[in-house]
DSSP file (Angstrom, degrees, kcal/mol; ACC not computed):
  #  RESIDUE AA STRUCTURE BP1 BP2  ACC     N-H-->O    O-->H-N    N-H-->O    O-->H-N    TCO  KAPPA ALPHA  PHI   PSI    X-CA   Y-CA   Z-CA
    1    1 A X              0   0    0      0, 0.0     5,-0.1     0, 0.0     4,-0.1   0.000 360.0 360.0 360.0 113.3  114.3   97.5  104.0
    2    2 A X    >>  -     0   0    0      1,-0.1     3,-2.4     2,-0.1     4,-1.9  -0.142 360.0-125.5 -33.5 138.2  116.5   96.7  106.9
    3    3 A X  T 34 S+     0   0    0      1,-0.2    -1,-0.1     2,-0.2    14,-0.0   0.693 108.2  63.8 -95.4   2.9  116.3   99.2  109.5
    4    4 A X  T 34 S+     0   0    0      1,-0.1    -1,-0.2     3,-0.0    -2,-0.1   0.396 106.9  46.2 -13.5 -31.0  120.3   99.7  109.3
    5    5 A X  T <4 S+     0   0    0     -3,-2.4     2,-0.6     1,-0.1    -2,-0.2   0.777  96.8  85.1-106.9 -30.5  119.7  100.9  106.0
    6    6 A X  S  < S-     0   0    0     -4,-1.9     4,-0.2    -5,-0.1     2,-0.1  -0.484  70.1-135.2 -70.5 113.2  116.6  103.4  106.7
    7    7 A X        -     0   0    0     -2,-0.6     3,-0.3     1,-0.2    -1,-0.1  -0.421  37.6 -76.8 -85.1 150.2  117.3  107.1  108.0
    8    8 A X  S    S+     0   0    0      1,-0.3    -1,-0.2    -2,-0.1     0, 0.0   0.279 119.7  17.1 -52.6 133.7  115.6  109.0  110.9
    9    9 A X  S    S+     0   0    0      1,-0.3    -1,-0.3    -3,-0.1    -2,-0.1   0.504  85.4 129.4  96.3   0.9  112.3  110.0  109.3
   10   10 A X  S    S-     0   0    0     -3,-0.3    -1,-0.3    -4,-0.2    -4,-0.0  -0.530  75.7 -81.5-101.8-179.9  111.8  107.9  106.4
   11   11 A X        -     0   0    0      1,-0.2    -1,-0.1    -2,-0.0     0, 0.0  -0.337  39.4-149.5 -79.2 165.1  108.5  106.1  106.0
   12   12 A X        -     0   0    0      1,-0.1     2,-0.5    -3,-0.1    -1,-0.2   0.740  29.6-141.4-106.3 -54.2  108.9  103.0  108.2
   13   13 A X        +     0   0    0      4,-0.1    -1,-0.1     5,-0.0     3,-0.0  -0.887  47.8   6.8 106.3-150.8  106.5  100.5  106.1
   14   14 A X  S  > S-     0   0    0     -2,-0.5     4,-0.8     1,-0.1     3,-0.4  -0.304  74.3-104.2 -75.5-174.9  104.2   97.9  107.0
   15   15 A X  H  > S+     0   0    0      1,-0.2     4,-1.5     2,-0.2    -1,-0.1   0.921 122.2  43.0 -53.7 -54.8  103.1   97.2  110.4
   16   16 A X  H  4 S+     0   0    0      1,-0.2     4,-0.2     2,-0.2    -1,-0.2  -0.072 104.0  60.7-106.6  51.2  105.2   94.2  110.5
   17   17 A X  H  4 S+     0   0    0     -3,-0.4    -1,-0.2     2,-0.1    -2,-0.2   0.511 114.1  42.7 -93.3 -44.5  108.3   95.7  109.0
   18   18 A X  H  < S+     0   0    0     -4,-0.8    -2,-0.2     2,-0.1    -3,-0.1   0.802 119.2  44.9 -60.0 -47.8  107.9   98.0  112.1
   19   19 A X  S  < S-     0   0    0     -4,-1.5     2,-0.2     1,-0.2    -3,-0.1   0.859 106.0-112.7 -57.2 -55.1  107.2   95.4  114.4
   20   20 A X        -     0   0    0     -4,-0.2    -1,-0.2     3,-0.1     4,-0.1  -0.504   1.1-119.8 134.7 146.0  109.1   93.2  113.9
   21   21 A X  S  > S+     0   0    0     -2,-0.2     4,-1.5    -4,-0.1     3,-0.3   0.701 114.3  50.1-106.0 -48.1  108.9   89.2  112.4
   22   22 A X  H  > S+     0   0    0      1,-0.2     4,-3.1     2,-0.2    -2,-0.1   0.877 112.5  47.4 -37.3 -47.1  110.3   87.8  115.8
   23   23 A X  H  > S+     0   0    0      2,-0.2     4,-1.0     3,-0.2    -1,-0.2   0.735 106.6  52.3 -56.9 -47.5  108.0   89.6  117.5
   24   24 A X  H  > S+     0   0    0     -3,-0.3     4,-2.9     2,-0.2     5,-0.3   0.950 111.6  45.6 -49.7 -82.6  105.0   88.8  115.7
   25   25 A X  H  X>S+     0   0    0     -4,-1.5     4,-1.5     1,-0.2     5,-0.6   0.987 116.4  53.9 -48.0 -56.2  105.5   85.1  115.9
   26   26 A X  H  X5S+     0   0    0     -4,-3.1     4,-3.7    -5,-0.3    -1,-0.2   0.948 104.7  47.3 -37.6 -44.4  106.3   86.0  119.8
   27   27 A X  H  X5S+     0   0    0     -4,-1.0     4,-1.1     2,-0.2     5,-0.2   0.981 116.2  52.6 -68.4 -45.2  103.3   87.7  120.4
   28   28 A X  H >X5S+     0   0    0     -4,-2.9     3,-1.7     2,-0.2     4,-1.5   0.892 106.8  48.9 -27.2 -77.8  101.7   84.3  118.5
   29   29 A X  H 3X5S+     0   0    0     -4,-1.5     4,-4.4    -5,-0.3     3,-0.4   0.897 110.4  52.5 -34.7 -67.4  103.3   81.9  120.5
   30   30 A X  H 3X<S+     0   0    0     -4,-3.7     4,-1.3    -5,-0.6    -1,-0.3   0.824 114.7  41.5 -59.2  -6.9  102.0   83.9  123.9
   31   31 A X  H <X S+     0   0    0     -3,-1.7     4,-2.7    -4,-1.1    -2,-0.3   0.801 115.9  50.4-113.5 -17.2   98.3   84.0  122.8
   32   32 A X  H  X S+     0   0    0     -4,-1.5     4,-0.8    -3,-0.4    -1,-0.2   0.660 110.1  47.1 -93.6 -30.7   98.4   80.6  121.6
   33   33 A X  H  X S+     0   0    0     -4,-4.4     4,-1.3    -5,-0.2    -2,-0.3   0.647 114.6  49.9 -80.6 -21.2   99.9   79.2  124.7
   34   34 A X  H >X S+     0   0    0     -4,-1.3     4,-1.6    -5,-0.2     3,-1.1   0.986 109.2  47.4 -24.0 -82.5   97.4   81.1  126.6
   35   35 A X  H 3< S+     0   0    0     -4,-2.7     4,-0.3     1,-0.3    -3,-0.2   0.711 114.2  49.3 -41.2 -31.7   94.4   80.0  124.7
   36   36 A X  H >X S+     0   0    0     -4,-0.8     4,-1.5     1,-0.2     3,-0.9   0.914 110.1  54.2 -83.3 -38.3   95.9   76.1  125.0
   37   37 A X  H << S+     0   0    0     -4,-1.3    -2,-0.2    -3,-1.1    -1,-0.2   0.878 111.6  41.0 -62.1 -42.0   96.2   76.9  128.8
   38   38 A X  T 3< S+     0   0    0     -4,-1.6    -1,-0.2     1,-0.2    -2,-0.2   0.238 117.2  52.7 -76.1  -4.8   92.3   78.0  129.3
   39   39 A X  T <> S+     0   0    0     -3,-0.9     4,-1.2    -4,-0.3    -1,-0.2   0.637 108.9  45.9 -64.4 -48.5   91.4   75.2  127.1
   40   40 A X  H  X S+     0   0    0     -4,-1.5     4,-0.7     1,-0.2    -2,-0.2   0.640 114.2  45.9 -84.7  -4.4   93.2   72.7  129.0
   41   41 A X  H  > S+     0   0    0      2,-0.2     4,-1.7     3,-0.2    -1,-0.2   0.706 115.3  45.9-115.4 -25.6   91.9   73.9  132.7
   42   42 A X  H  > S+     0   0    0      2,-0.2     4,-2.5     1,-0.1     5,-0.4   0.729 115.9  51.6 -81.8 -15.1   88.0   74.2  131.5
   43   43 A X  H  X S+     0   0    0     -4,-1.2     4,-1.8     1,-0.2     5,-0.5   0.981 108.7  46.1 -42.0 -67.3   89.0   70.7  129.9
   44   44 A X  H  < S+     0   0    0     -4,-0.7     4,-0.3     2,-0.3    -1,-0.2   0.688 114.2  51.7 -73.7 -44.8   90.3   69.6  133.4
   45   45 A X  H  < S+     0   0    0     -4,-1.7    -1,-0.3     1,-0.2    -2,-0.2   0.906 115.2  37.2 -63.6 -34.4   86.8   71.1  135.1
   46   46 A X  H  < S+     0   0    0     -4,-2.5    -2,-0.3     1,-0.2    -1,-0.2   0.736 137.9  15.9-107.3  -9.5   84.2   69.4  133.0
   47   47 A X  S  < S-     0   0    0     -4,-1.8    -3,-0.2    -5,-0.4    -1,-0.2   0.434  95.1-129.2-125.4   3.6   86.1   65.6  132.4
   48   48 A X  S    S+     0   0    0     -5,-0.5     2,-0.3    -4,-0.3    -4,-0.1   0.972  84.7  61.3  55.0  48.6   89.1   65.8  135.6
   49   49 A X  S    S-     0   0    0     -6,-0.1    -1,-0.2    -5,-0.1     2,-0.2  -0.850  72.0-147.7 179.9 170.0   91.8   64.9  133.4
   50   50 A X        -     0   0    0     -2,-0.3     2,-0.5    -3,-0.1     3,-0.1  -0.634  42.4 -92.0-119.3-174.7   93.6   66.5  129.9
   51   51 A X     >  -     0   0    0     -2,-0.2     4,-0.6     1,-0.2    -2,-0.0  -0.829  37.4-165.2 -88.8 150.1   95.1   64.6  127.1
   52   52 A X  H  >>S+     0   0    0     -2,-0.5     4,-2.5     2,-0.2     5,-0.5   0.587  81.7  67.0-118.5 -42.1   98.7   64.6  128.4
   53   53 A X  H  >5S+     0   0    0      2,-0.2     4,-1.7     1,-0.2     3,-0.1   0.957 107.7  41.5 -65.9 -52.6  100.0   63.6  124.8
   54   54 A X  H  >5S+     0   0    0      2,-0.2     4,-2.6     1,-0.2     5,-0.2   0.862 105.2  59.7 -38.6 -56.5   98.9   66.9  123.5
   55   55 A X  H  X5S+     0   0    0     -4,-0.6     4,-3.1     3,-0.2     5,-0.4   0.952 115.6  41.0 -22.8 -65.2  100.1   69.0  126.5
   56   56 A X  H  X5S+     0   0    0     -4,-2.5     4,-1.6     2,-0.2     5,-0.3   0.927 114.2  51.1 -71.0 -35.2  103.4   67.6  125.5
   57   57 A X  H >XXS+     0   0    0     -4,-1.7     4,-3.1    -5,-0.5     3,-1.4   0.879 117.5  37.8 -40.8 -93.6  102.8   68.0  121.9
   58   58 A X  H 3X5S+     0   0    0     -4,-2.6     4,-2.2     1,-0.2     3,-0.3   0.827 116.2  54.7 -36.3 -59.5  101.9   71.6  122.2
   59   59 A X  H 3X5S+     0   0    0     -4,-3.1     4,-0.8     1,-0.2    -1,-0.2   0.826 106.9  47.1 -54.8 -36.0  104.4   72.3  124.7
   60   60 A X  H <X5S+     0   0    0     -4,-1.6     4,-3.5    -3,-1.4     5,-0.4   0.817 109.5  55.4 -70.6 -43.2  107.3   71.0  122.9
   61   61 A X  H  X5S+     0   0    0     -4,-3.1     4,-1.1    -3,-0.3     5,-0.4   0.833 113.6  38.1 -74.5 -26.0  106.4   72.9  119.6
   62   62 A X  H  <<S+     0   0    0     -4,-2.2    -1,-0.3    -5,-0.6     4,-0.2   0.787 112.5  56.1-102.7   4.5  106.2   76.1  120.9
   63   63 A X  H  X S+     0   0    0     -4,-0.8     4,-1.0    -5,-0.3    -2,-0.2   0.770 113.8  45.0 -13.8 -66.8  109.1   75.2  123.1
   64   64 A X  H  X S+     0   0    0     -4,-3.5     4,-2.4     1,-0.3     5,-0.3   0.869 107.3  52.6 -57.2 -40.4  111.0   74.4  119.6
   65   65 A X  H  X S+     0   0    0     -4,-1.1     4,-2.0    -5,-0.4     5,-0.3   0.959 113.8  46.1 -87.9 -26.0  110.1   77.2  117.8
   66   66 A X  H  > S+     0   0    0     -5,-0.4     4,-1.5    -4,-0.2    -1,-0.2   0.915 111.8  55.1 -50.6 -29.8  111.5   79.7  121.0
   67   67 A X  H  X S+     0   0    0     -4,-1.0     4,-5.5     1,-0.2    -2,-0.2   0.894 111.2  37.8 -97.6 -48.2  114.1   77.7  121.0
   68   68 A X  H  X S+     0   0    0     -4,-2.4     4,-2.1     2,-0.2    -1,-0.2   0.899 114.8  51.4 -54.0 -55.7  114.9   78.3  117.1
   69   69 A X  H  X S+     0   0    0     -4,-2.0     4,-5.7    -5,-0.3    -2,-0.2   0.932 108.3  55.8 -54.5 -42.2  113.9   82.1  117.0
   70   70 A X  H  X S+     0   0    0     -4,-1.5     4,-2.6    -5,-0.3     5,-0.3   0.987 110.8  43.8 -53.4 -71.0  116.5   82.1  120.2
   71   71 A X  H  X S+     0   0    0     -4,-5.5     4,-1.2     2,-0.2     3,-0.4   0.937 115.3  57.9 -48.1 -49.5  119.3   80.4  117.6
   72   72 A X  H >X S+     0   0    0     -4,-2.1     4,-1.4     1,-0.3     3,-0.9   0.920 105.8  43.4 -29.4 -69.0  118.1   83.0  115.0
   73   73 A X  H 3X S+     0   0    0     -4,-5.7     4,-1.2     1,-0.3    -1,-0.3   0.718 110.9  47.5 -81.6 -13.6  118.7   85.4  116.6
   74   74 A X  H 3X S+     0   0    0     -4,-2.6     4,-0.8    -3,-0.4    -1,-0.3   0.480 107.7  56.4-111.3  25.4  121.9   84.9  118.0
   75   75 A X  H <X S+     0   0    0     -4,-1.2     4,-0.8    -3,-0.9    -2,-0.2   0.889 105.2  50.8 -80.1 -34.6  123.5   83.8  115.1
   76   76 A X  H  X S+     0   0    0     -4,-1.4     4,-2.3     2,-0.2    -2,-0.2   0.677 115.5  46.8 -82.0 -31.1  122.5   87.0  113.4
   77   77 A X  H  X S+     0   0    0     -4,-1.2     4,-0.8     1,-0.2    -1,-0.2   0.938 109.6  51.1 -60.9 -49.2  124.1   88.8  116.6
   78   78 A X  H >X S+     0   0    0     -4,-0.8     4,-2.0     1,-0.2     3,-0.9   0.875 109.1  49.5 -74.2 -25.3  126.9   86.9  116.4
   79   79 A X  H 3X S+     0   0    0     -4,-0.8     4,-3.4     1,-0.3    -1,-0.2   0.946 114.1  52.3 -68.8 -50.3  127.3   87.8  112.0
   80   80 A X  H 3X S+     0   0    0     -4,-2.3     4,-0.5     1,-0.2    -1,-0.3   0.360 101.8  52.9 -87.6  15.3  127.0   91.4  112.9
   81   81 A X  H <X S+     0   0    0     -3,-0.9     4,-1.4    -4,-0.8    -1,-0.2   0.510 107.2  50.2 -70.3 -55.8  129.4   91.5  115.4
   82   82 A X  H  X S+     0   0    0     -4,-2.0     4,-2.0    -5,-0.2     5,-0.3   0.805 106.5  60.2 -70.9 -28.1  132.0   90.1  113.2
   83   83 A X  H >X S+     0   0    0     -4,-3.4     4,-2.8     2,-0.2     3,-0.5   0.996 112.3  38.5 -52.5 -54.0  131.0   92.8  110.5
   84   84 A X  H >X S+     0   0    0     -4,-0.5     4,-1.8     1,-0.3     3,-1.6   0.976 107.4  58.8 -78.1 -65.0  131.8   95.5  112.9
   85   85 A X  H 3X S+     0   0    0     -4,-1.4     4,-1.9     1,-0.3    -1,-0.3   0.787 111.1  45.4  -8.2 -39.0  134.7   94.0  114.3
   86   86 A X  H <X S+     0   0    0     -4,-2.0     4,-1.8    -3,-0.5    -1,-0.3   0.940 114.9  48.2 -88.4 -31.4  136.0   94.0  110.5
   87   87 A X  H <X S+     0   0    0     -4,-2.8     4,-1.8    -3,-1.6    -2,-0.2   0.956 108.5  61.6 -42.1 -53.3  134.8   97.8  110.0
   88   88 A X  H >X S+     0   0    0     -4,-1.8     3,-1.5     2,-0.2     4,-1.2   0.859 107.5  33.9 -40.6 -79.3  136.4   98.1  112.9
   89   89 A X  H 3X S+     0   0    0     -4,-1.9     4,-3.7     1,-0.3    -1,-0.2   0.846 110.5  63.2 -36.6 -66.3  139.7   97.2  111.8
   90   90 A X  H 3X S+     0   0    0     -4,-1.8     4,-1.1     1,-0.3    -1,-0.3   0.746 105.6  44.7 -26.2 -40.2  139.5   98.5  108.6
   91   91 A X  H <X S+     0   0    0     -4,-1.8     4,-1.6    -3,-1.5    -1,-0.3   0.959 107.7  55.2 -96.1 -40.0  139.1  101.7  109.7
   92   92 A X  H  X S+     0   0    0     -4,-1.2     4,-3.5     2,-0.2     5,-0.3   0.948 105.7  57.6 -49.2 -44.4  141.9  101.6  112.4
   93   93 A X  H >X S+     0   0    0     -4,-3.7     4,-1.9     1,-0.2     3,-1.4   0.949 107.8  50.9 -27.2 -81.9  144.5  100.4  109.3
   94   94 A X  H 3X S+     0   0    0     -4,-1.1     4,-2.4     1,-0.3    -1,-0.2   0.704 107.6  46.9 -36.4 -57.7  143.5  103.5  107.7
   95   95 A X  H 3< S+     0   0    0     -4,-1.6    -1,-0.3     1,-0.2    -2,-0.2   0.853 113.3  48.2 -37.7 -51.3  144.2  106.0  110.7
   96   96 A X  H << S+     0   0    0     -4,-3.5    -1,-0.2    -3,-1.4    -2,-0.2   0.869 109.6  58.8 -71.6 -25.5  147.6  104.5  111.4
   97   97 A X  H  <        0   0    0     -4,-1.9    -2,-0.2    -5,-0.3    -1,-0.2   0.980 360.0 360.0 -34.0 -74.8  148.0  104.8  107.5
   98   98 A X     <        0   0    0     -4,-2.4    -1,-0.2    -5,-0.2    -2,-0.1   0.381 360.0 360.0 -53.2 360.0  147.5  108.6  107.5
């Protein structure tokens, strides 16, 4: 259930109904670019160099997928924007009606 649709008080759901799906994969993203950063620097201690084609690998997919959630989400801004904008109208019509 959309939280648009749910009213104050009602059970919330799962965790990541509550959370969030953006969020989740965010929080992903950070702990997973962590872990590849503390990988890449005891890497770096024990041979003095990293693979540089992975570094770009890794950087670039979780680059991409920010990059995507980022389009996600402001397309979804941009749809519900025009929704109220048409409520909007809609409801002025009516007033000048009356």
């Amino acid at each position: 259930m959309k939280r648009s649709e749910r009213k104050p008080g009602e059970n919330c759901g799962s965790f990541i109904e509550r959370f969030g799906t953006m969020n989740l994969i965010l929080v992903m993203v950070g702990v997973v670019f962590a872990v590849f950063t503390t990988v890449m620097i005891v890497l770096f201690c024990l041979y003095g160099s990293v693979p540089d084609t992975l570094v770009t690998c890794v950087f670039g997919v979780l680059g991409g997928e920010c990059g995507v959630m980022g389009w996600i989400k402001t397309s979804k801004e941009r749809n519900r924007e025009r929704k109220w904008e048409v409520e909007d109208r809609k409801s002025e019509k009516e007033s000048y009606d009356e």
